[in-house]
Every structure is written in C-alpha cells, then in structure tokens.
C-alpha positions as YAML, in Angstrom:
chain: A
units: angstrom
residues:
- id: 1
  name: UNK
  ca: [24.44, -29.39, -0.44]
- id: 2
  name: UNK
  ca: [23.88, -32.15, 2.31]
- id: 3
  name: UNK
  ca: [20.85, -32.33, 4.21]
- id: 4
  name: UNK
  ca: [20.37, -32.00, 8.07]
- id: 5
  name: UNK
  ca: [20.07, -35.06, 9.83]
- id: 6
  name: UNK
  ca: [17.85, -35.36, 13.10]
- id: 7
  name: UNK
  ca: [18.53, -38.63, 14.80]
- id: 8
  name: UNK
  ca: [19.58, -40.40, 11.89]
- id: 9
  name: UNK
  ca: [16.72, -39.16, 9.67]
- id: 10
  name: UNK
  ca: [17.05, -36.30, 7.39]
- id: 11
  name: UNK
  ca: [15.14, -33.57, 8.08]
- id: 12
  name: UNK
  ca: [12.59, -32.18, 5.85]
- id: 13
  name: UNK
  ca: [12.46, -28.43, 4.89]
- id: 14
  name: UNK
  ca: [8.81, -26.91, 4.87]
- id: 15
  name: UNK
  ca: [8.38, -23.74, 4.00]
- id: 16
  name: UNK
  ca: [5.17, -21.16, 3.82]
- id: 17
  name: UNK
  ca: [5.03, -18.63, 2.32]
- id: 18
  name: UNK
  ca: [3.57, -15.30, 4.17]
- id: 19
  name: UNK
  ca: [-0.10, -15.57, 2.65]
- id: 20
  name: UNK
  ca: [-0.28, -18.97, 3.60]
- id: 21
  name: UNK
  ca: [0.82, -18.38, 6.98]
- id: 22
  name: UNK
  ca: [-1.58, -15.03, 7.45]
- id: 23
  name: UNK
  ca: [-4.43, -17.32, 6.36]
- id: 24
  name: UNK
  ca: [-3.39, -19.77, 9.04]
- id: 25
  name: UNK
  ca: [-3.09, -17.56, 11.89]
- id: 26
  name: UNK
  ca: [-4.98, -14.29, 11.29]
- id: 27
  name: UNK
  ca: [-8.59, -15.39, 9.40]
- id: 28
  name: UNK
  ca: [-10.41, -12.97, 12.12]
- id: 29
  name: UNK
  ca: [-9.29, -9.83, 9.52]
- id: 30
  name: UNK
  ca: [-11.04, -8.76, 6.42]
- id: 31
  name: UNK
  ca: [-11.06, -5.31, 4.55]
- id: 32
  name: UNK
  ca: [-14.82, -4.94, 3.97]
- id: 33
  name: UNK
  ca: [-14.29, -1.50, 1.95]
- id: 34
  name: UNK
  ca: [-12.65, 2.05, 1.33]
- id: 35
  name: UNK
  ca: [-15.05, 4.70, 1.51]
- id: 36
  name: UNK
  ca: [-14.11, 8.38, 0.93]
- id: 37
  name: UNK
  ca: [-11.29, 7.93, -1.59]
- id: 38
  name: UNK
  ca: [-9.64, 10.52, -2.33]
- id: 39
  name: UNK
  ca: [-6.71, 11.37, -4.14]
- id: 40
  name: UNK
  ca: [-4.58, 14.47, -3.59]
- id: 41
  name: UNK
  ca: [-2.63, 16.02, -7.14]
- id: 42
  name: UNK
  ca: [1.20, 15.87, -6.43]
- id: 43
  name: UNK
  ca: [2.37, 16.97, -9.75]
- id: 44
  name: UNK
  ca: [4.44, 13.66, -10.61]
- id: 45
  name: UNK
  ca: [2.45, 11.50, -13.16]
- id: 46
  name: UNK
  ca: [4.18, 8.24, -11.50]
- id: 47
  name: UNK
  ca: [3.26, 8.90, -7.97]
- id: 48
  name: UNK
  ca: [-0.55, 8.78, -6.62]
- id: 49
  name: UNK
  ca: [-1.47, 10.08, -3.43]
- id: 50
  name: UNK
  ca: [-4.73, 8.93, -1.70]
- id: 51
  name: UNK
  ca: [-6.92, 9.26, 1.37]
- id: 52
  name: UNK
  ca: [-9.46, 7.25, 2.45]
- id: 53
  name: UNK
  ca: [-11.52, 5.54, 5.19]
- id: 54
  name: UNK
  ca: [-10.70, 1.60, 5.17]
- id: 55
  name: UNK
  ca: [-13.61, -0.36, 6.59]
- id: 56
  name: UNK
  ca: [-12.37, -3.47, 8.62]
- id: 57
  name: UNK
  ca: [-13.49, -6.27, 9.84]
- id: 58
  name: UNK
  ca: [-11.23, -7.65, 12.97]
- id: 59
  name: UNK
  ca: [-12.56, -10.55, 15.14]
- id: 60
  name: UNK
  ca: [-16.11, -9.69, 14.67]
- id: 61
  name: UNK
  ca: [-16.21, -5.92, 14.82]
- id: 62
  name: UNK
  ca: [-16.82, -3.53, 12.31]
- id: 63
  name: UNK
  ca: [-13.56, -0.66, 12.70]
- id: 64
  name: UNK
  ca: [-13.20, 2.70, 10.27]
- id: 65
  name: UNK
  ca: [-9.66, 3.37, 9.86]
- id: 66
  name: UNK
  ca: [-8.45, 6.74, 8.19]
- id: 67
  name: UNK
  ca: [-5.65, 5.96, 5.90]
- id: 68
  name: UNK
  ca: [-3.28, 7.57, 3.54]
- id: 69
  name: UNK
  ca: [-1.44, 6.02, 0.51]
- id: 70
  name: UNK
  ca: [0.74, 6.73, -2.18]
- id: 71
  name: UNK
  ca: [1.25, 4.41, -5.28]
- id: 72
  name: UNK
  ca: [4.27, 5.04, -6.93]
- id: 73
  name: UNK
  ca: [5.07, 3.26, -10.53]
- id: 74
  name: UNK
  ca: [8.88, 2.64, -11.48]
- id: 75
  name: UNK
  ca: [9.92, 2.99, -14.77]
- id: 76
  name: UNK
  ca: [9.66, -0.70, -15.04]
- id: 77
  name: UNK
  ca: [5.90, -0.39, -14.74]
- id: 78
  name: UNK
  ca: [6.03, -2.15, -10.93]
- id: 79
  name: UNK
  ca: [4.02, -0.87, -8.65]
- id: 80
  name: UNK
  ca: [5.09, 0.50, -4.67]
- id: 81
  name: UNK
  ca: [2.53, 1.08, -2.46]
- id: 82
  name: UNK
  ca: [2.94, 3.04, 0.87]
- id: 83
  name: UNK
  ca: [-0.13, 3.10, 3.90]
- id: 84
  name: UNK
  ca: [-0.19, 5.22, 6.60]
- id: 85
  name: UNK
  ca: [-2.52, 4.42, 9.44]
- id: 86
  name: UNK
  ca: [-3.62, 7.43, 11.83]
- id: 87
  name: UNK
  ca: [-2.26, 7.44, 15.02]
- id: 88
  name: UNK
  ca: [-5.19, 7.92, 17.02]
- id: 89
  name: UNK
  ca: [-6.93, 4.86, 16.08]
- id: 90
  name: UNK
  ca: [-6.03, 2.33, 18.95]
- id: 91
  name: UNK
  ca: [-6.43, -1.21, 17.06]
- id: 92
  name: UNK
  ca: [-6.17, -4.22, 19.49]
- id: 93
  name: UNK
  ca: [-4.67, -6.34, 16.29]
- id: 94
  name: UNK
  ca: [-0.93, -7.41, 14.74]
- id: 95
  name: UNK
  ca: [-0.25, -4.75, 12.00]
- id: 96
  name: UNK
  ca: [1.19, -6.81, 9.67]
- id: 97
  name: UNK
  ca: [-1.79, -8.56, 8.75]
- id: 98
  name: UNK
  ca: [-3.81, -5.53, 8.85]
- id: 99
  name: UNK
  ca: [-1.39, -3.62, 6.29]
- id: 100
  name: UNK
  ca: [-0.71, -6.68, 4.07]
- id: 101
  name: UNK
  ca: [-4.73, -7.37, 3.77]
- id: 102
  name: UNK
  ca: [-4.55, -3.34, 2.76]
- id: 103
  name: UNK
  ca: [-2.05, -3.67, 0.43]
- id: 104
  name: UNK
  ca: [-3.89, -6.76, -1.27]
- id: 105
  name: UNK
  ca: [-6.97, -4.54, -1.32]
- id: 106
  name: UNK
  ca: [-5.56, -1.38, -2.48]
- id: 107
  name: UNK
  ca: [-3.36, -2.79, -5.25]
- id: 108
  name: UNK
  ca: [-6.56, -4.90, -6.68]
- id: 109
  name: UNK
  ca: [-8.65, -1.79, -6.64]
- id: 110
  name: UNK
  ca: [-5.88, -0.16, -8.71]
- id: 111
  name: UNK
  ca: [-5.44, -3.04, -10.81]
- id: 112
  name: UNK
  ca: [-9.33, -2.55, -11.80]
- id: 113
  name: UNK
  ca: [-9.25, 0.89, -12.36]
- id: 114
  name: UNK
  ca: [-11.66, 1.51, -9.15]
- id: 115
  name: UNK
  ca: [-9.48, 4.36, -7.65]
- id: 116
  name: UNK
  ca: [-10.09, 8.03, -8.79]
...
C-alpha cells in the first residue's frame, strides 16, 4: 500500500487510541465511588441489573449521579455493559468521558467480585 506524500515527504500515521486521548483531554473527571448498589432480580442468570448512586468528580466538584446498569454475559463469557444516566441531573461535562470512566469503573468492580 503506498504511503501519502505531503510535499515530497511521506506522511506519518499516528494514531491514539480512545484512553489515551480521554487522558489527554478530559483529566478533570474521576469516579470517586458507587454508593447504594443495588441490584434488581430479572430472572435471566446472564443478565444483571443494577442501581446505584455514582460519585463523581468533574473539574473540582463533587456530583451524585443516579445510575442504572445491566451487565449482560454472552455465551462466550464477554461481558456488555449498559448505563443509564437520569435525566434530571444537568451535568455541564462531554458524556463520553463520563460513561467510558463508568464503564471502566463498573466492569473492574465486577471483575473483583465487589457488586452484590
């Protein structure tokens, strides 16, 4: 495959990957903690459904955020998460940090068995 050529000089292809690039722009954002965990019986052994309170840290404030997840296991054993954020919170913040730095979170505390 030939390479692109800028002014004579080929051009170099740099690529981040999405952590990287969160930790770049969006350090300001940190899930401190879930508090109130709570999971809800659905009746399917493979699907988990939660709620809880997720304790954030964005630019220097302290925000509680109520939440609601499901974790969902395939029959390959890999894991789906889900988050819902309630509507009524107004958060002055991207999203898409806020729900990968949940998903992170979440799928760690499931990983070490902290979830009920």
């Amino acid at each position: 495959m030939p390479s692109a050529t800028r002014n004579g000089q080929k051009a170099r292809n740099k690529t981040l990957d999405g952590a990287s690039i969160f930790k770049v722009f969006y350090i300001e954002m940190k899930v401190l903690e879930l508090q109130s965990v709570k999971r809800e019986d659905f009746g399917l052994y493979y699907r988990k459904n939660y709620t809880a309170v997720a304790v954030m840290e964005i630019v220097s404030k302290t925000v509680h955020v109520p939440v609601s997840f499901v974790i969902e296991t395939s029959p390959l054993g890999t894991k789906e998460l889900d988050i819902d954020i309630a509507k009524e919170v107004d958060i002055n913040y991207p999203m898409l940090p806020i729900m990968t730095g949940l998903k992170t979170y979440i799928l760690e505390m499931e990983k070490q068995g902290a979830l009920p």
